[in-house]
Structure formats: C-alpha cells, structure tokens
C-alpha positions in Angstrom: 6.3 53.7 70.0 7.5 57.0 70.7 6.1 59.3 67.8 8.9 60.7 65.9 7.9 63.9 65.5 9.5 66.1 63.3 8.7 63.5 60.3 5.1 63.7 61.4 5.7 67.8 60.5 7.4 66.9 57.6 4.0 65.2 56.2 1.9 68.0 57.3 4.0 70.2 55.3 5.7 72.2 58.5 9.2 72.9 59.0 11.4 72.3 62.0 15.0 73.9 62.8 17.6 71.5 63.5 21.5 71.5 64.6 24.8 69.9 63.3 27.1 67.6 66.1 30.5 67.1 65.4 32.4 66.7 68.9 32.8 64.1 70.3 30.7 64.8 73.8 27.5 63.4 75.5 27.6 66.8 77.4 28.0 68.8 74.4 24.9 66.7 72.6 22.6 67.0 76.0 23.3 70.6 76.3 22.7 71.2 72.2 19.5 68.7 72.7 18.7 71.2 76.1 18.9 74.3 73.8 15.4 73.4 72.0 16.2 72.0 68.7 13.6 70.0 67.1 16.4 67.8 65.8 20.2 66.9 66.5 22.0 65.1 64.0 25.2 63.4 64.7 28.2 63.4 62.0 30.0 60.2 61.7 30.8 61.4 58.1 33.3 64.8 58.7 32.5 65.3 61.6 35.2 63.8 65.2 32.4 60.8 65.9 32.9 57.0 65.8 30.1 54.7 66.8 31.6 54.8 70.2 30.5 58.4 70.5 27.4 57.7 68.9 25.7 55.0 71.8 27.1 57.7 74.5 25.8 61.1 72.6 22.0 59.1 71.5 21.2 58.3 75.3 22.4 61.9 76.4 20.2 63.7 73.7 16.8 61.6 74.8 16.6 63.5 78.3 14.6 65.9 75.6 12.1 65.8 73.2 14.9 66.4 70.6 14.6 63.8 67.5 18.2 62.5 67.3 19.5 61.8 63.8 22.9 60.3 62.3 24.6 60.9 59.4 26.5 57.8 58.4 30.0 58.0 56.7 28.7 56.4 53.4 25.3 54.4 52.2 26.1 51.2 53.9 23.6 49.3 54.9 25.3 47.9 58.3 26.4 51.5 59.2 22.2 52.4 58.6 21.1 49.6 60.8 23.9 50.0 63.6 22.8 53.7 64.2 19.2 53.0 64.1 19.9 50.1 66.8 21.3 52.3 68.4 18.5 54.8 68.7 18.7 56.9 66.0 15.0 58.0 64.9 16.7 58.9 60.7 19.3 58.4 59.0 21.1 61.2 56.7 22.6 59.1 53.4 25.4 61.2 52.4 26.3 61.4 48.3 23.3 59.2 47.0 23.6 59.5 43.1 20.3 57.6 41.7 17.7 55.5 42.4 19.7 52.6 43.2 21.1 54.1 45.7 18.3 55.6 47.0 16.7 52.2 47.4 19.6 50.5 49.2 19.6 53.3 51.8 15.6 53.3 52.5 16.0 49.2 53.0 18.1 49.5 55.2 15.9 51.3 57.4 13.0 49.3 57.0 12.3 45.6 58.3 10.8 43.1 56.1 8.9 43.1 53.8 9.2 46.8 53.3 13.0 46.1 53.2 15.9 44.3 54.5 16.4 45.8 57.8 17.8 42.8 60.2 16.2 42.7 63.4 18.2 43.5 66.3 17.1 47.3 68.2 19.3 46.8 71.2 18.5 50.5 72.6 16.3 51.3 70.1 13.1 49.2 71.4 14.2 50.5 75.1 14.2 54.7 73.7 11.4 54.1 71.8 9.1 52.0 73.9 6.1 49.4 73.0 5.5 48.6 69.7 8.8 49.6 68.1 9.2 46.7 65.6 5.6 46.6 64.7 5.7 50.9 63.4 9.3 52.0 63.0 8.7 51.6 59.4 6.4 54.2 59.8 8.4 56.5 62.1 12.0 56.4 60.9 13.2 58.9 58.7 15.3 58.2 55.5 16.8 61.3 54.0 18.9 61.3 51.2 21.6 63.9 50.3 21.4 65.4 46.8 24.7 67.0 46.6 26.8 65.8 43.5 26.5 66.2 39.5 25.2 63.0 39.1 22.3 63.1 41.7 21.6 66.5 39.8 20.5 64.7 36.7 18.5 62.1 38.3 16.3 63.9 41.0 12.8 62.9 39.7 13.7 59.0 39.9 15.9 59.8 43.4 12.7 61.6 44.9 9.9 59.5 43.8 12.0 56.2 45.3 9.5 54.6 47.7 10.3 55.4 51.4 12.4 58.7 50.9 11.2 60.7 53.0 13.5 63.5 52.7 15.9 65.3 50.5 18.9 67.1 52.6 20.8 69.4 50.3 24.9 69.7 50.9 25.7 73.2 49.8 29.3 72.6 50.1 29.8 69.4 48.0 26.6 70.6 45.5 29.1 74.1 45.0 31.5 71.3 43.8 29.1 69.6 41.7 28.6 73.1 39.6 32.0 74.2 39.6 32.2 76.5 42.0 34.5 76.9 45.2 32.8 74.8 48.2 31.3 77.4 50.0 28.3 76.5 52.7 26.1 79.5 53.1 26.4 80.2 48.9 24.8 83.6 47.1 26.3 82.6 43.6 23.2 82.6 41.1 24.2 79.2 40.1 24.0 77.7 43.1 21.0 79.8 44.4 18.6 78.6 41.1 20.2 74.7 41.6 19.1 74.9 44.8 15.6 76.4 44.0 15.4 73.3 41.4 15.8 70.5 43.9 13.1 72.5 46.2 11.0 72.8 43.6 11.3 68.9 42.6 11.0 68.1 46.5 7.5 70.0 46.3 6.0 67.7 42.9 7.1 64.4 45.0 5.8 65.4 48.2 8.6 65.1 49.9 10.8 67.1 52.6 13.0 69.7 51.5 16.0 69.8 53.9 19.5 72.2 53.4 22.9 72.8 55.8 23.7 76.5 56.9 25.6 78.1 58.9 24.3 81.2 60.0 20.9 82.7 60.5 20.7 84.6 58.1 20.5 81.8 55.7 18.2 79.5 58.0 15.9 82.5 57.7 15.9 82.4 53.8 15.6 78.6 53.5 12.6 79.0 56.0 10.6 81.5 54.1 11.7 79.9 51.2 9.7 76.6 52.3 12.2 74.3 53.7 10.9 71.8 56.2 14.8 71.2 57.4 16.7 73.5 57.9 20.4 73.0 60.0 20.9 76.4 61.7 24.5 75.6 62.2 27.4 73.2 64.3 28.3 73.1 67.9 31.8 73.9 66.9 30.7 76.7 65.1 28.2 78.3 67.8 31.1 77.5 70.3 33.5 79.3 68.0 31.7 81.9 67.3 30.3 83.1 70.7 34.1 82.7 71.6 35.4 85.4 69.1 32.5 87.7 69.3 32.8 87.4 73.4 36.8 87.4 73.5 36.7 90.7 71.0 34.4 92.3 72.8 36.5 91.8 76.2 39.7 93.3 74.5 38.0 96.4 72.8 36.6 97.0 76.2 39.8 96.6 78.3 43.9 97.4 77.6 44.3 93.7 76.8 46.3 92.7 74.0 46.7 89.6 72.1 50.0 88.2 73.6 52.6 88.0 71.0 53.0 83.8 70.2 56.3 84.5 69.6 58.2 87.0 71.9 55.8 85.6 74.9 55.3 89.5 75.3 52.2 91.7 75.2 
C-alpha cells in the first residue's frame, strides 16, 4: 500500500505544512497539490464541495506526492467511509464533543475488528495499490476537531480514544466556544493559553497536534510552537490575496482608477 506519509511524521514527532480546498476545481486541487504541500484537505463542511467534486478533485491531487485529506460535513459514519472509498488517506471529524464521538468517527475508518468500516474501496485499492485492505488501518488518518465548549472539558478522554491519531484545532468555532468573536488567526490571551492547553494535552497522549491559519505569520508560530499540522491557509484566500496585493500594486504604479460601479465613469 502506498505509505501515507505525513501520519508516518506524525509518529516520529515531525510536522508537515498543509493547505485548505474550498472550490470546487480538479485544476485548482492539482495545481494546490503541484505547489508542494505535504497535505491537501478538501472541505465538504463550509467549504463549495459535494461528493461530486470530491471523486474529481482526489484523482487530480494524486499526480503528487501530496496526502489528500477530507473534511466531512458532520461525524457520520457513511460520509467517513464514502470519502475514504474514495481515496481519501484521513478524515478531518469536524465538532467531536467526547469520547463517544470520538469512537464513532475512528470506526468508521477502520475495517473489522478494529472497527466497523464496510468494505467497499472502489478507487481507494486502485490509488493506493497492493495490500490496501490488509494495512489501511494502519495508514489512514483519523483526526478529530476539538473546537467547542464541550470538547474543552473532555480532552483527556477525546485524546486518549484508541485510534485518534490527531487533534485539529478550529480557531474560529473554539473563539466561539470561549466567548469571543470568531476570529481565525486569534492573539486574545484567552484563546492563545486554550490553545496552548489542547497542545499541551496532545503532547501527554502522544498524539498530533494540528491547528487552521491563515497567514504565515501564524503557521510560523504554530510551527515553532510544536505543531505537527499546521494549515498555512485556503485556495480562495491565496487566490484573493495575490489578487489585491497584485491589482494594488498595478494601480499605485499606473493612472488607473477604480471605475466608479455606479456612474460607469473613472
């Protein structure tokens, strides 16, 4: 079977850089996957995805050596095991609140008798090659979101559920969870020493320590902070953001001025 790779760093304690998919392109996901990331992972929770886009984006990301991973919508077990037939190599469980839940996402990405996977890798045995049923239990990657006030008071018994393999922090929804307006890339001291707790509790349970940004600046201070997963951002965003920056920079250097929505005039 293809070696999935960045959970192999993952339990040698190194980190890997990762990116965020939300359009709805197989071009867009081969030229992200092109760009070097050690991992993709596709948004079927907020992001524009269906499972449509899904089976055309996971064929387009494996011309690389990327590691393609999928957020599902919610902890459902037949959302888990469609992506993974699919071709996903992980699964991102978004809003997992205790060990319950924990344990209903992690079977479903496991065949028997480690779990309740049902057997069925349509694309997956053909992207992974020999051997897939026999050591995907080995080579899939569950990782649960801690992100709510619930989840908060229950990380030890979330962390130390058999077959996590990683904890991925929403900054947005976890700003929520303290109170605080849902900002991404957060400074507030609240969120910065929660933050530092669940790293902390990712360390005692030997597990990986993963957390959404959107800007390098923030990727940086995850990194030297320890994280092993760190999101450096969204193709929208990038694609936003080289826009302004570009666009600006072509009007400051020329007499070109917005045009008025409006009048239709300059």
């Amino acid at each position: 079977m293809r070696p999935n790779h960045i959970l192999r760093a993952w339990r040698a304690n190194k980190q890997t850089i990762g990116a965020w998919l939300s359009i709805a392109s197989p071009f867009t996901a081969e030229s992200m996957a092109h760009v070097g990331f050690d991992w993709l992972c596709l948004d079927l929770q907020h992001g524009l995805l269906d499972y449509n886009d899904v089976k055309q984006m996971l064929p387009a990301i494996s011309t690389t050596e990327t590691i393609p991973l999928v957020r599902v919508p919610w902890n459902e077990p037949y959302e888990i095991m469609k992506v993974l037939d699919a071709g996903a190599y992980g699964v991102v469980g978004p809003l997992i609140n205790n060990a319950e839940e924990a344990a209903k996402a992690v079977a479903a990405c496991r065949y028997p008798p480690d779990g309740m996977r049902s057997f069925g890798p349509v694309r997956a045995a053909m992207y992974a090659g020999r051997g897939y049923v026999q050591e995907a239990n080995n080579e899939i990657a569950c990782i649960v979101m801690i992100e709510t006030a619930e989840a908060l008071e229950n990380l030890d018994e979330i962390m130390s559920t058999p077959g996590v393999d990683a904890v991925y922090i929403g900054p947005a929804d976890l700003a929520f969870a303290l109170g605080l307006a849902p900002t991404g890339d957060n400074n507030d001291p609240k969120h910065v020493e929660t933050v530092t707790r669940i790293y902390e509790c990712c360390k005692k349970h030997n597990i990986a320590a993963g957390i959404h940004t959107g800007s390098v600046e923030y990727t940086n201070r995850y990194l030297e902070q320890g994280f092993h997963m760190v999101t450096l951002g969204a193709d929208s965003g990038f694609m936003g953001r080289m826009a302004r920056q570009e666009l600006k920079a072509a009007r400051q250097g020329s007499d070109v001025e917005k045009v008025d929505s409006e009048s239709g005039f300059y």
